[in-house]
CHARMM internal coordinates of N, CA and C (Angstrom, degrees):
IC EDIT
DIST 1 N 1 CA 1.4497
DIST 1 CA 1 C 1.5273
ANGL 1 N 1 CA 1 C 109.35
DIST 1 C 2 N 1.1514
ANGL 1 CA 1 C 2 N 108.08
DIHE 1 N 1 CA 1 C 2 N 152.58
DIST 2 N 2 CA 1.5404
ANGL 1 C 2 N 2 CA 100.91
DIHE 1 CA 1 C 2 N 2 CA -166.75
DIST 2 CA 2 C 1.7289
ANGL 2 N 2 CA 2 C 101.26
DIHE 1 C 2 N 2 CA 2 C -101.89
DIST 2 C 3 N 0.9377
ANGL 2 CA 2 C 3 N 131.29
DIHE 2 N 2 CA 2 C 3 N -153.26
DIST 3 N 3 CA 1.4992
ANGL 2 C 3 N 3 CA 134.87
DIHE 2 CA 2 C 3 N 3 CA -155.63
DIST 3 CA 3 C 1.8878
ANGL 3 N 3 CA 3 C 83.32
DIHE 2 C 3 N 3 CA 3 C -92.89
DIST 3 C 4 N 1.2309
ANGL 3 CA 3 C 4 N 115.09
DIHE 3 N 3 CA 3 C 4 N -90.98
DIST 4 N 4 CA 1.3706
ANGL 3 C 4 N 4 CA 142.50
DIHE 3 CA 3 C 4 N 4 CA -178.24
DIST 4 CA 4 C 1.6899
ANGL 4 N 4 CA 4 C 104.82
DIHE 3 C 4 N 4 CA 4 C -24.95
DIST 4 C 5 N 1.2141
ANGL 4 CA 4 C 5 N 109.77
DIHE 4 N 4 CA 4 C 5 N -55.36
DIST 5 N 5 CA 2.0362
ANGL 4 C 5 N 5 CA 114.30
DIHE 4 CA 4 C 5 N 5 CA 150.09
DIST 5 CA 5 C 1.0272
ANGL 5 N 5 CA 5 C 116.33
DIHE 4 C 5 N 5 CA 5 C -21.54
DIST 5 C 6 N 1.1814
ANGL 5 CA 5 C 6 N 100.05
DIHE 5 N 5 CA 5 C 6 N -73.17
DIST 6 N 6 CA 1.7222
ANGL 5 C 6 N 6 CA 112.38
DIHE 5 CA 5 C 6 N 6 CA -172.60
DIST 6 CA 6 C 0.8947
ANGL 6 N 6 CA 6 C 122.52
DIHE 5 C 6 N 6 CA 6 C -63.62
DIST 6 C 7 N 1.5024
ANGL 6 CA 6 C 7 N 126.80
DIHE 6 N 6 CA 6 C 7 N -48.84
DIST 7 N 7 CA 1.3950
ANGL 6 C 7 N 7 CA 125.19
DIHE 6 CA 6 C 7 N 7 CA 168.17
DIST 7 CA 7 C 1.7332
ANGL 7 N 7 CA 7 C 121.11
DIHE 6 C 7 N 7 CA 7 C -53.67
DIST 7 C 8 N 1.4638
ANGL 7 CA 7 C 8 N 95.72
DIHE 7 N 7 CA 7 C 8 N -34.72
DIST 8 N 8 CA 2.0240
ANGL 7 C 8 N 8 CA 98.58
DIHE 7 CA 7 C 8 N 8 CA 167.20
DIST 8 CA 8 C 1.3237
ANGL 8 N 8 CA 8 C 107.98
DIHE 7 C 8 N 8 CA 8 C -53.42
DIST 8 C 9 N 1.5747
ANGL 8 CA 8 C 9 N 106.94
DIHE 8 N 8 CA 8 C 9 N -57.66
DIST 9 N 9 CA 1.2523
ANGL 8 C 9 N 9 CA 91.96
DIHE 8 CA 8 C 9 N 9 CA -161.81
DIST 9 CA 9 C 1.9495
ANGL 9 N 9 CA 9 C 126.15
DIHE 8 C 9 N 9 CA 9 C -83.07
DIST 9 C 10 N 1.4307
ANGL 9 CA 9 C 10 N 88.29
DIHE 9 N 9 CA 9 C 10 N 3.62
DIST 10 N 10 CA 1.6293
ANGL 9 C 10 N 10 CA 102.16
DIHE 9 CA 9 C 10 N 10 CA 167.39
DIST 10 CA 10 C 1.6404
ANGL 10 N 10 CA 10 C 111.12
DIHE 9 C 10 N 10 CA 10 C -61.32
DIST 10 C 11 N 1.6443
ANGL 10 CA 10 C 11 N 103.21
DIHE 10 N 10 CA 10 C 11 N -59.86
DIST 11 N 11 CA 1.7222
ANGL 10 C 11 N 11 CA 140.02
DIHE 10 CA 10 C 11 N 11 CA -174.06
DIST 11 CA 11 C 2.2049
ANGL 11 N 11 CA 11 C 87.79
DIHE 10 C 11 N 11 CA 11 C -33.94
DIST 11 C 12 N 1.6500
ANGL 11 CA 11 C 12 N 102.15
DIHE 11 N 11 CA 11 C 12 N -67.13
DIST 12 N 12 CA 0.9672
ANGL 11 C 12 N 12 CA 112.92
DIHE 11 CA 11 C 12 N 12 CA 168.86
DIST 12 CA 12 C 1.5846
ANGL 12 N 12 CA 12 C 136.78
DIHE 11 C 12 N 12 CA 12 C -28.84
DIST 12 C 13 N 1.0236
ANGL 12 CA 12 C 13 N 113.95
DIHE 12 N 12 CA 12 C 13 N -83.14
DIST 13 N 13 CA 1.4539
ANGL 12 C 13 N 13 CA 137.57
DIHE 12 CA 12 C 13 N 13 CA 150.43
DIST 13 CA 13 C 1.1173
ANGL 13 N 13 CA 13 C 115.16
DIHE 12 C 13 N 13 CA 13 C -12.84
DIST 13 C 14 N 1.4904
ANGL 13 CA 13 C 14 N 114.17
DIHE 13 N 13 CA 13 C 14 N -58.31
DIST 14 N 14 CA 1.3756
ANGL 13 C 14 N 14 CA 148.78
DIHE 13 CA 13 C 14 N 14 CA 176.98
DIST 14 CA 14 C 1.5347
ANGL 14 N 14 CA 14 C 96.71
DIHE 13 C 14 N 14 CA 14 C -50.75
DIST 14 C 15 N 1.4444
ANGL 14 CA 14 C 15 N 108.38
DIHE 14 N 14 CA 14 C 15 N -91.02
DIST 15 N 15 CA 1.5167
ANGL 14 C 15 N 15 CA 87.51
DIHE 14 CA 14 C 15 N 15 CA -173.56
DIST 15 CA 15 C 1.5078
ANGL 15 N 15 CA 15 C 133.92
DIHE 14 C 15 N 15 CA 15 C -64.46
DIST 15 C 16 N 1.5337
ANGL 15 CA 15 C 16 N 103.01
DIHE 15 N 15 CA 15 C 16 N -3.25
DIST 16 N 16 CA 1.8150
ANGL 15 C 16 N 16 CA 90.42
DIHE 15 CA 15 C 16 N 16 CA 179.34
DIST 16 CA 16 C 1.4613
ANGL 16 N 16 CA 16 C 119.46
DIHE 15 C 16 N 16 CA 16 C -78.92
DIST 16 C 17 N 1.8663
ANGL 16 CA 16 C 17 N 109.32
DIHE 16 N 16 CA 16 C 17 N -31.65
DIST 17 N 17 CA 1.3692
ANGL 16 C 17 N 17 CA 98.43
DIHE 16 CA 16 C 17 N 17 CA 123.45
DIST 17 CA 17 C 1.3341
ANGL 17 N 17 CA 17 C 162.82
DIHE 16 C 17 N 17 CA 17 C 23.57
DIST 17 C 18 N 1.5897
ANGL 17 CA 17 C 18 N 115.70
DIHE 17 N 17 CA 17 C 18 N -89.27
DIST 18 N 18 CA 1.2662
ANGL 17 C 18 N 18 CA 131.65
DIHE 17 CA 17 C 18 N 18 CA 160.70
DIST 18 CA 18 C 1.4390
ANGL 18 N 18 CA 18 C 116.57
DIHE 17 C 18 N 18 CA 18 C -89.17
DIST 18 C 19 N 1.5695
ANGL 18 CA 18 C 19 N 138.24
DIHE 18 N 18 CA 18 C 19 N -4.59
DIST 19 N 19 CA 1.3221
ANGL 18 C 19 N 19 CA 138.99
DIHE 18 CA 18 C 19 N 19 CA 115.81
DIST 19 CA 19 C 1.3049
ANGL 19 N 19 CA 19 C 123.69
DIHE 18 C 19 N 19 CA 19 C -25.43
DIST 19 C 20 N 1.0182
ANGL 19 CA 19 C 20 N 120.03
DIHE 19 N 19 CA 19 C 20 N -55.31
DIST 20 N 20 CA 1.7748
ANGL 19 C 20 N 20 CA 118.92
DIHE 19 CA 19 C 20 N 20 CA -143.70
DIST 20 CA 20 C 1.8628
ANGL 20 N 20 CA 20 C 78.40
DIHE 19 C 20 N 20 CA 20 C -90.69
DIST 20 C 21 N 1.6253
ANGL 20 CA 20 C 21 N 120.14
DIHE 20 N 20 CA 20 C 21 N -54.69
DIST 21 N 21 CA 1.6401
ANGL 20 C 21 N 21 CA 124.14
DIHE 20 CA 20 C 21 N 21 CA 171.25
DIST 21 CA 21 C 1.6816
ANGL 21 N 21 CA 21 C 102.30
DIHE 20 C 21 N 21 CA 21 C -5.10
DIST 21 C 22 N 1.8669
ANGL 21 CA 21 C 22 N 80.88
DIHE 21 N 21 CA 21 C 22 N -86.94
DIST 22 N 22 CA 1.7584
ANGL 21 C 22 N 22 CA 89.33
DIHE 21 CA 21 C 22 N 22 CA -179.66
DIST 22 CA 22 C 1.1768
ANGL 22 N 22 CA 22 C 139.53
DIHE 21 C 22 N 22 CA 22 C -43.84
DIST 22 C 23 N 1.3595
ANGL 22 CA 22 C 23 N 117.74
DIHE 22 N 22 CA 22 C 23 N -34.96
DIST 23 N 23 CA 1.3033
ANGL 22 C 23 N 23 CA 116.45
DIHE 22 CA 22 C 23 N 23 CA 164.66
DIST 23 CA 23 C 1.8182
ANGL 23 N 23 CA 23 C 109.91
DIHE 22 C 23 N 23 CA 23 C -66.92
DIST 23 C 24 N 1.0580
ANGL 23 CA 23 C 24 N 123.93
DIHE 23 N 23 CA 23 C 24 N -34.72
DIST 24 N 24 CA 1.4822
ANGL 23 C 24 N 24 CA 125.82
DIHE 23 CA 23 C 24 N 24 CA -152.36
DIST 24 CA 24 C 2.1336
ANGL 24 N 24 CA 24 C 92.17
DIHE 23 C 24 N 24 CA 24 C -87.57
DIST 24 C 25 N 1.3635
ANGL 24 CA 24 C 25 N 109.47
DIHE 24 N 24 CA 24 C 25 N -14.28
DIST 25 N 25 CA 1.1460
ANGL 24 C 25 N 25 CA 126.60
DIHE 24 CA 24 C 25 N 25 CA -175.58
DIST 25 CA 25 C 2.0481
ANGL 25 N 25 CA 25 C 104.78
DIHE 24 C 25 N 25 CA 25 C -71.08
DIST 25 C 26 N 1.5944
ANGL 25 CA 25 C 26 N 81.69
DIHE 25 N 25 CA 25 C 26 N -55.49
DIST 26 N 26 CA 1.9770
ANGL 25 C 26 N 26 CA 100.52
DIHE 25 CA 25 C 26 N 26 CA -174.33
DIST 26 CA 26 C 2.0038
ANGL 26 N 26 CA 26 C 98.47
DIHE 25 C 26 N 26 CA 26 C -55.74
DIST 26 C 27 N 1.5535
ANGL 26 CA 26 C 27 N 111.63
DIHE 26 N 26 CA 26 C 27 N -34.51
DIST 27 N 27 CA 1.3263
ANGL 26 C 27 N 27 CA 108.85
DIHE 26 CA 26 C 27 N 27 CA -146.02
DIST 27 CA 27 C 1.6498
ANGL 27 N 27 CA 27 C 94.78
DIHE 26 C 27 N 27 CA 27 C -76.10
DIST 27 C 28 N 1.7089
ANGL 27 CA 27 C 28 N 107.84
DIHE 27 N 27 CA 27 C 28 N -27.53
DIST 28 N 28 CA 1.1989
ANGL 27 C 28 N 28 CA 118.09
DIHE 27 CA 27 C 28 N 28 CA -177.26
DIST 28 CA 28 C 1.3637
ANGL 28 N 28 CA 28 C 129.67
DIHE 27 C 28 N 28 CA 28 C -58.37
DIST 28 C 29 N 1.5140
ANGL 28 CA 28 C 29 N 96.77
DIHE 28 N 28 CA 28 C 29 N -33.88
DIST 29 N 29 CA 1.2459
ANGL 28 C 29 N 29 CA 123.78
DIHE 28 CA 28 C 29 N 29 CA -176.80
DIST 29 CA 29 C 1.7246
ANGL 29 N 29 CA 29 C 111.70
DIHE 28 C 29 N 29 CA 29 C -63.84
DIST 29 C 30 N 1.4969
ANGL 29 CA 29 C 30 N 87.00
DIHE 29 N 29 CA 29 C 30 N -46.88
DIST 30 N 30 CA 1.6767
ANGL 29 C 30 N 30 CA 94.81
DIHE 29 CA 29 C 30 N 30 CA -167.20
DIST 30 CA 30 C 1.5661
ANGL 30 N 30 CA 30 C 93.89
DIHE 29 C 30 N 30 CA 30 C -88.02
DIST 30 C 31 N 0.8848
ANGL 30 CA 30 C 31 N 157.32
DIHE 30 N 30 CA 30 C 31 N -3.18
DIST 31 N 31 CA 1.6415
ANGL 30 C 31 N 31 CA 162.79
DIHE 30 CA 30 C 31 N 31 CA 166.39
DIST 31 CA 31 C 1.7439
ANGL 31 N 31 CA 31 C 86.16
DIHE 30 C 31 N 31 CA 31 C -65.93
DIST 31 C 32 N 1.6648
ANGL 31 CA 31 C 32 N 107.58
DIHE 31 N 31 CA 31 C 32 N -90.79
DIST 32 N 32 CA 1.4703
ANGL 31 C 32 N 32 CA 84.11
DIHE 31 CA 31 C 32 N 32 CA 178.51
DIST 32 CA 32 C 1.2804
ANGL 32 N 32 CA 32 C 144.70
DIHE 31 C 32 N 32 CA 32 C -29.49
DIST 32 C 33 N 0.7905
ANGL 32 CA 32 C 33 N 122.35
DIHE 32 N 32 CA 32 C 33 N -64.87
DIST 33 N 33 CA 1.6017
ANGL 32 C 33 N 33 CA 132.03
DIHE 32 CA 32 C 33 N 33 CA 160.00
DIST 33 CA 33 C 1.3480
ANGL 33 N 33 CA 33 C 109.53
DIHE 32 C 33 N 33 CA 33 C -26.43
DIST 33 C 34 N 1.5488
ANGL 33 CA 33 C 34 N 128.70
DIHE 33 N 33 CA 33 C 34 N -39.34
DIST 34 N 34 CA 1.8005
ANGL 33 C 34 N 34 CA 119.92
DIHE 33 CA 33 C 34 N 34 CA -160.55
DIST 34 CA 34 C 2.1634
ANGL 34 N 34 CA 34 C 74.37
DIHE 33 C 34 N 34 CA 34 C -91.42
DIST 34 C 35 N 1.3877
ANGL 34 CA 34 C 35 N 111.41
DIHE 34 N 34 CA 34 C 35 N -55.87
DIST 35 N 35 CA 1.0742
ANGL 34 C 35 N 35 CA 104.46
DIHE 34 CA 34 C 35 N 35 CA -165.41
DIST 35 CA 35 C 2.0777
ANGL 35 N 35 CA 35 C 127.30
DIHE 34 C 35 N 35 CA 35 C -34.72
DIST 35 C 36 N 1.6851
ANGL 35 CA 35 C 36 N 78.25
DIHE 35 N 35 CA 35 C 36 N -39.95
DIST 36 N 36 CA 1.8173
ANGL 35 C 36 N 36 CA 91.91
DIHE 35 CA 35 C 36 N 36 CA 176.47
DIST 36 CA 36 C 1.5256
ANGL 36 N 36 CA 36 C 118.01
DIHE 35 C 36 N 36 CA 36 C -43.38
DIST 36 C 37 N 1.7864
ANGL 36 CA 36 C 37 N 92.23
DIHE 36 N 36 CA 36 C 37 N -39.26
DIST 37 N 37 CA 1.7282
ANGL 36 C 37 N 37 CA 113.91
DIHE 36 CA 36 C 37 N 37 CA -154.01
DIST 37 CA 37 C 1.3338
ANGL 37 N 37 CA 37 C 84.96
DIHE 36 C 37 N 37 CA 37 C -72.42
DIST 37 C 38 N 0.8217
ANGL 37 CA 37 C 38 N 128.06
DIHE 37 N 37 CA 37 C 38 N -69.30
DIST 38 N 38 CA 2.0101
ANGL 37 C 38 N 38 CA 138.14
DIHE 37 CA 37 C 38 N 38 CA 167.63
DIST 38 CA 38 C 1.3263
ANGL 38 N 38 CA 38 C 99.93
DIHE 37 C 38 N 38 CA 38 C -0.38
DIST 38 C 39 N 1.3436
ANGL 38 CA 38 C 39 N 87.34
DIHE 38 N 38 CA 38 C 39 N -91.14
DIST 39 N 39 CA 1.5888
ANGL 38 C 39 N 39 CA 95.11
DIHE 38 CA 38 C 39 N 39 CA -173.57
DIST 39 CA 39 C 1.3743
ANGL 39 N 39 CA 39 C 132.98
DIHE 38 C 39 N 39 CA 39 C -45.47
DIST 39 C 40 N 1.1466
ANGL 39 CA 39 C 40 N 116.24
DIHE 39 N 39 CA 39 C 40 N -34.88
DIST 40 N 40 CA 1.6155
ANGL 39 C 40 N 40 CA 121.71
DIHE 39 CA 39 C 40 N 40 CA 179.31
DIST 40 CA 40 C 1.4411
ANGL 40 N 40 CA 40 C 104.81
DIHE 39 C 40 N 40 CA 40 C -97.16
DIST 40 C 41 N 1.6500
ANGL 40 CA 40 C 41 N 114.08
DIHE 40 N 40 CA 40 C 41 N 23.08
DIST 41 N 41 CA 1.2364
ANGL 40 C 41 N 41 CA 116.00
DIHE 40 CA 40 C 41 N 41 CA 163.07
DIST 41 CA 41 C 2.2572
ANGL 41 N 41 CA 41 C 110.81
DIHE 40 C 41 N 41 CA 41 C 55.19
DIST 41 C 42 N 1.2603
ANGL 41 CA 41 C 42 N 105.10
DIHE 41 N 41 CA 41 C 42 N 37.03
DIST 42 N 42 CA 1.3679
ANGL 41 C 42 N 42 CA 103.39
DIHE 41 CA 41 C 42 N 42 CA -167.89
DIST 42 CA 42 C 1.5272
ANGL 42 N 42 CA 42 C 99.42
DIHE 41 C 42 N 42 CA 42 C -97.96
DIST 42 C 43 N 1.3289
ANGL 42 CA 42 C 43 N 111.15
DIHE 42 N 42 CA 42 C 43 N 154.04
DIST 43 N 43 CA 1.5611
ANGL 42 C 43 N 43 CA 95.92
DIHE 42 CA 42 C 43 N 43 CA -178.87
DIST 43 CA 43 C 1.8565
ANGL 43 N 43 CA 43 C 116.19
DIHE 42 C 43 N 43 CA 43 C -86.91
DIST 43 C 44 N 1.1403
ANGL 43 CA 43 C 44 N 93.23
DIHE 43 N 43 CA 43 C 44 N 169.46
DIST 44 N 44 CA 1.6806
ANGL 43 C 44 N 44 CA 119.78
DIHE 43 CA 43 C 44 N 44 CA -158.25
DIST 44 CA 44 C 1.7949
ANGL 44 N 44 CA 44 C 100.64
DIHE 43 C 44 N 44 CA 44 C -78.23
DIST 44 C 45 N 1.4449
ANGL 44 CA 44 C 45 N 112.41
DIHE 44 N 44 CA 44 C 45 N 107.81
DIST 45 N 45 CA 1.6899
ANGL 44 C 45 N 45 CA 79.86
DIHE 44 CA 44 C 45 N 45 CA 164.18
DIST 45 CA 45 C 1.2304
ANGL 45 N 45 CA 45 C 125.58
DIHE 44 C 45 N 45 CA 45 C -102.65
DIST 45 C 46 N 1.1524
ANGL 45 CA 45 C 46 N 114.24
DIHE 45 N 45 CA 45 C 46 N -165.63
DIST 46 N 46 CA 1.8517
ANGL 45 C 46 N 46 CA 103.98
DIHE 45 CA 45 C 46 N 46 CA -162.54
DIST 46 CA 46 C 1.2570
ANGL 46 N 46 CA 46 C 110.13
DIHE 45 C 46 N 46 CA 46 C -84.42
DIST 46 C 47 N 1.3780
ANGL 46 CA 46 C 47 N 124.19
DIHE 46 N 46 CA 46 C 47 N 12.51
DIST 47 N 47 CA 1.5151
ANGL 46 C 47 N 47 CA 124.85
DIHE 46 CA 46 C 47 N 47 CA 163.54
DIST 47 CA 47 C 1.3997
ANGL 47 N 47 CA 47 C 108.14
DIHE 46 C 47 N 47 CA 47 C -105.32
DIST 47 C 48 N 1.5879
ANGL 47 CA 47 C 48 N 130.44
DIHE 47 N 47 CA 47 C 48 N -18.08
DIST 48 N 48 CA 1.2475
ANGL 47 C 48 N 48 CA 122.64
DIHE 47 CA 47 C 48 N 48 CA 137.60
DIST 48 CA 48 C 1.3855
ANGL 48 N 48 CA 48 C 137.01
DIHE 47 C 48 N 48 CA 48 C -47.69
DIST 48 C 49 N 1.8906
ANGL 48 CA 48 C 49 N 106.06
DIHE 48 N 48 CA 48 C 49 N -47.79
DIST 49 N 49 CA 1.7246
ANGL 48 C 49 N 49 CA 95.31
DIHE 48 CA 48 C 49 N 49 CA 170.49
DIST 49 CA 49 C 1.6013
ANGL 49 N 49 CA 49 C 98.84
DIHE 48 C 49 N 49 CA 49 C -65.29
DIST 49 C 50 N 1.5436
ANGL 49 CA 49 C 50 N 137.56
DIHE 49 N 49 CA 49 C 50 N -52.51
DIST 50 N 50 CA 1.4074
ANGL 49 C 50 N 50 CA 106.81
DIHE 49 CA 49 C 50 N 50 CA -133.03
DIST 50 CA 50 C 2.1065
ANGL 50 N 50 CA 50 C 100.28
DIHE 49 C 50 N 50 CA 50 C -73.57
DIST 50 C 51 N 1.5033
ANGL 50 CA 50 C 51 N 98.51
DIHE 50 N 50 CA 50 C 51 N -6.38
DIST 51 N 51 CA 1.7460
ANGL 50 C 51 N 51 CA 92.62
DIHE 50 CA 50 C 51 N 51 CA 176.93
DIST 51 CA 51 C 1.0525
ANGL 51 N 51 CA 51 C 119.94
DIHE 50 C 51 N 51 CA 51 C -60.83
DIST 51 C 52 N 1.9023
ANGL 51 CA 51 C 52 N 102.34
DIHE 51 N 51 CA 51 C 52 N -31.70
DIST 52 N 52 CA 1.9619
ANGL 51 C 52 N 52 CA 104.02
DIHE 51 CA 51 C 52 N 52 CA -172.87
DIST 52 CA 52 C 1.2655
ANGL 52 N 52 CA 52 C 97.63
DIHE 51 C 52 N 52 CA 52 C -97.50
DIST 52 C 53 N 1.3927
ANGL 52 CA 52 C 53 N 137.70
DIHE 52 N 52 CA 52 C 53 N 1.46
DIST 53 N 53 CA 1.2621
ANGL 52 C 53 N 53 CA 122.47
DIHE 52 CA 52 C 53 N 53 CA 174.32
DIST 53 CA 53 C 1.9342
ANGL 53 N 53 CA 53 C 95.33
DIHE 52 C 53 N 53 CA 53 C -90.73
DIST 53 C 54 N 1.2776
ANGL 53 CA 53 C 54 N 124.28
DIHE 53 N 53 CA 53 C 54 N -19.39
DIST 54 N 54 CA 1.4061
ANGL 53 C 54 N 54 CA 125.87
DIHE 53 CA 53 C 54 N 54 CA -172.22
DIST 54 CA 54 C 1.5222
ANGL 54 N 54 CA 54 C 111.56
DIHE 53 C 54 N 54 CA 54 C -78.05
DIST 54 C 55 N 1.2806
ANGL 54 CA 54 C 55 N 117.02
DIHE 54 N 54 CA 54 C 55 N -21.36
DIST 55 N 55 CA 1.9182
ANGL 54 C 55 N 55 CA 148.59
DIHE 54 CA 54 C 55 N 55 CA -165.93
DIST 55 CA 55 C 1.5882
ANGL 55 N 55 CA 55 C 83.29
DIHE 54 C 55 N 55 CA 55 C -48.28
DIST 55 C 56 N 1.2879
ANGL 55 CA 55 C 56 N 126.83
DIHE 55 N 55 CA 55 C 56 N -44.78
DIST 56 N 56 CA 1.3754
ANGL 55 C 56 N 56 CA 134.12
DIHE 55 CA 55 C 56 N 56 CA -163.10
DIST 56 CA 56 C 2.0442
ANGL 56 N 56 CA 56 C 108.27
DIHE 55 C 56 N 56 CA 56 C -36.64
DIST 56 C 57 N 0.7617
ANGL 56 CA 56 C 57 N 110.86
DIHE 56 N 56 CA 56 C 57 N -45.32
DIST 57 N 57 CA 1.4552
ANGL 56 C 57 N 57 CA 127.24
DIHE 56 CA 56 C 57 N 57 CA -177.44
DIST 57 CA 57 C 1.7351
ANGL 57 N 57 CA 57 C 111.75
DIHE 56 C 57 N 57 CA 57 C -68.18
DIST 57 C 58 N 1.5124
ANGL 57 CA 57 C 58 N 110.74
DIHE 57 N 57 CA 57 C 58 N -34.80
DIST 58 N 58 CA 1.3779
ANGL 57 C 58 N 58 CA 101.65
DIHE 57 CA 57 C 58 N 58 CA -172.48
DIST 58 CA 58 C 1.2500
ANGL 58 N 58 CA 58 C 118.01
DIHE 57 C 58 N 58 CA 58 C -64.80
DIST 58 C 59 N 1.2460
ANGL 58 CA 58 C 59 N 129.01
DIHE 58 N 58 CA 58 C 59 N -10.89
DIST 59 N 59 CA 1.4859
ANGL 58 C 59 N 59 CA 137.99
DIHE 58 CA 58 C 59 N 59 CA -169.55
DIST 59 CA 59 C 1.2095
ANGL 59 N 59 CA 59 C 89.08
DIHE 58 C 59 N 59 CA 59 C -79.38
DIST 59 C 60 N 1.7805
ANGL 59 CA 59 C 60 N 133.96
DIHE 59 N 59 CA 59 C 60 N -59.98
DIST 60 N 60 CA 1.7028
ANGL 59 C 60 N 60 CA 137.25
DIHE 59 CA 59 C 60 N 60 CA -172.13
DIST 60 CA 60 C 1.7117
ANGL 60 N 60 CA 60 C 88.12
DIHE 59 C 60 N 60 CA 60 C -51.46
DIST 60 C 61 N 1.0340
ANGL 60 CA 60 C 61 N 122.42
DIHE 60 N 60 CA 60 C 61 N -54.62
DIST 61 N 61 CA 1.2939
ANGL 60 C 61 N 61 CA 113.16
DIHE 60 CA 60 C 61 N 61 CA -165.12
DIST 61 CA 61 C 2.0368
ANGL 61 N 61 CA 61 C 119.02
DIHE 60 C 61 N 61 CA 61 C -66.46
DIST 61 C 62 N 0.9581
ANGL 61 CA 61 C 62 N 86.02
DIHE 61 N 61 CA 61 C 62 N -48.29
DIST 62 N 62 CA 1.5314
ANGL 61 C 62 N 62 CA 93.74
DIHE 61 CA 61 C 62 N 62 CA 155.91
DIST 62 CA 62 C 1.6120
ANGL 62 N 62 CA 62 C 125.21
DIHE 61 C 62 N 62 CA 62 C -21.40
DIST 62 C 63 N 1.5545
ANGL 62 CA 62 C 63 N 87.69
DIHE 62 N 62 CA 62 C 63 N -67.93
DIST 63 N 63 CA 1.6258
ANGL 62 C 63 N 63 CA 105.82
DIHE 62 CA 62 C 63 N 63 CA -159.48
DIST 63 CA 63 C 1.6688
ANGL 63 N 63 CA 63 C 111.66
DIHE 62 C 63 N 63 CA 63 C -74.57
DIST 63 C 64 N 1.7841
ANGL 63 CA 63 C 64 N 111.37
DIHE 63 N 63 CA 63 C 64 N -26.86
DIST 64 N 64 CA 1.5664
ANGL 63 C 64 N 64 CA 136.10
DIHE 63 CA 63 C 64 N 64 CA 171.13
DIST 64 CA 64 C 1.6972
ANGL 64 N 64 CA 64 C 89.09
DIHE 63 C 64 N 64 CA 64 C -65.56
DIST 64 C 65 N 1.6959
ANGL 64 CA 64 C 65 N 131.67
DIHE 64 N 64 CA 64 C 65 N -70.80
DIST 65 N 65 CA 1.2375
ANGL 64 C 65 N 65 CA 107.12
DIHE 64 CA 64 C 65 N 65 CA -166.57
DIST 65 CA 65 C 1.5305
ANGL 65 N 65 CA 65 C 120.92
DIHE 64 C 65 N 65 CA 65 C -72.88
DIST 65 C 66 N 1.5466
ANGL 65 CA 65 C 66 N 106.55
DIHE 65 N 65 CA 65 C 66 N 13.09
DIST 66 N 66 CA 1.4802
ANGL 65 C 66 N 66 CA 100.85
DIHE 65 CA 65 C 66 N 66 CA 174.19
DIST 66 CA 66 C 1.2948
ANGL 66 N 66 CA 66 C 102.09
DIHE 65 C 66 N 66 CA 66 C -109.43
DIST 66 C 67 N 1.2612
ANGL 66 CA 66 C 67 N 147.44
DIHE 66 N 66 CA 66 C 67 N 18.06
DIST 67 N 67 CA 1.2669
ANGL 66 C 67 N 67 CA 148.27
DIHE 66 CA 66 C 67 N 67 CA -131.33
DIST 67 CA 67 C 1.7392
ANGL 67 N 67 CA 67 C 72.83
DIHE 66 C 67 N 67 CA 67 C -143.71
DIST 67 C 68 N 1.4541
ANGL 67 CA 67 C 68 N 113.49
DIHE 67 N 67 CA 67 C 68 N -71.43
DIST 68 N 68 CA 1.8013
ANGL 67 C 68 N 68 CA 108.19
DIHE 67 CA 67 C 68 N 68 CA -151.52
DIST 68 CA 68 C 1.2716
ANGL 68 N 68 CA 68 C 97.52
DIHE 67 C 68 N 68 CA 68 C -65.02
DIST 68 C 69 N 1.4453
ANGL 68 CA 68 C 69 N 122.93
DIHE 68 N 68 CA 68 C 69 N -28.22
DIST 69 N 69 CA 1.4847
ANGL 68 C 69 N 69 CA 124.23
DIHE 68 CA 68 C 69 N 69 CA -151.14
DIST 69 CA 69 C 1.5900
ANGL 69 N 69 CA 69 C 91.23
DIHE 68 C 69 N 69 CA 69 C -64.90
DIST 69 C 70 N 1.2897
ANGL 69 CA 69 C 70 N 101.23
DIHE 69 N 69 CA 69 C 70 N -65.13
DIST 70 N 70 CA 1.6993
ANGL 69 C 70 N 70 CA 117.94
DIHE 69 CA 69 C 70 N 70 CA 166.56
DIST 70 CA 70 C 0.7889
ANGL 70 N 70 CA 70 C 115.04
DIHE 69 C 70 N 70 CA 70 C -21.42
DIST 70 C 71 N 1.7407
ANGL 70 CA 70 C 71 N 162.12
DIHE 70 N 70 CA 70 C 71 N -28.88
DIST 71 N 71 CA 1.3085
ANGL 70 C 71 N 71 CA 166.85
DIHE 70 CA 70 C 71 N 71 CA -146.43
DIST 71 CA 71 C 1.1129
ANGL 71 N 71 CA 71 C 112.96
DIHE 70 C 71 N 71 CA 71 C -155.88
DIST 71 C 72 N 1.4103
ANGL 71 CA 71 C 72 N 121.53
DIHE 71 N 71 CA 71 C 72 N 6.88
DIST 72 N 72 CA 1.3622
ANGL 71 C 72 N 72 CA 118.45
DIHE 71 CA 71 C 72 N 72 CA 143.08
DIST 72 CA 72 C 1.8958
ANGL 72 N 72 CA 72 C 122.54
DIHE 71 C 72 N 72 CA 72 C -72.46
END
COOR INIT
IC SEED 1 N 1 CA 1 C
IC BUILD
């Protein structure tokens, strides 16, 4: 790869990166939020369970932003 390669495909990397951030940013957001409900003991609605039943994926996602970060 030549110099100018590499740096593309850093540039690249780079932002999928700060993609996957933002999303992992929104999930945080809405975690708090279910977490609040928790705590103040409020009940769950069914678009709350099917989010924590959906949680299943963040781990795949996890391991992809630890994967690109890695190869940057």
């Amino acid at each position: 790869m030549t110099q100018a390669e590499l740096k593309n495909a850093q540039q690249l990397k780079l932002k999928e990166v700060q993609e996957q951030q933002e999303k992992l940013k929104a999930l945080q957001e809405d975690l708090a939020k279910l977490n609040a409900k928790v705590a103040n003991h409020e009940e769950l609605t069914p678009e709350d369970t099917k989010f924590i039943s959906g949680l299943g994926w963040l781990s795949a996602l996890s391991v992809t932003v630890a994967t690109i970060a890695a190869s940057i």
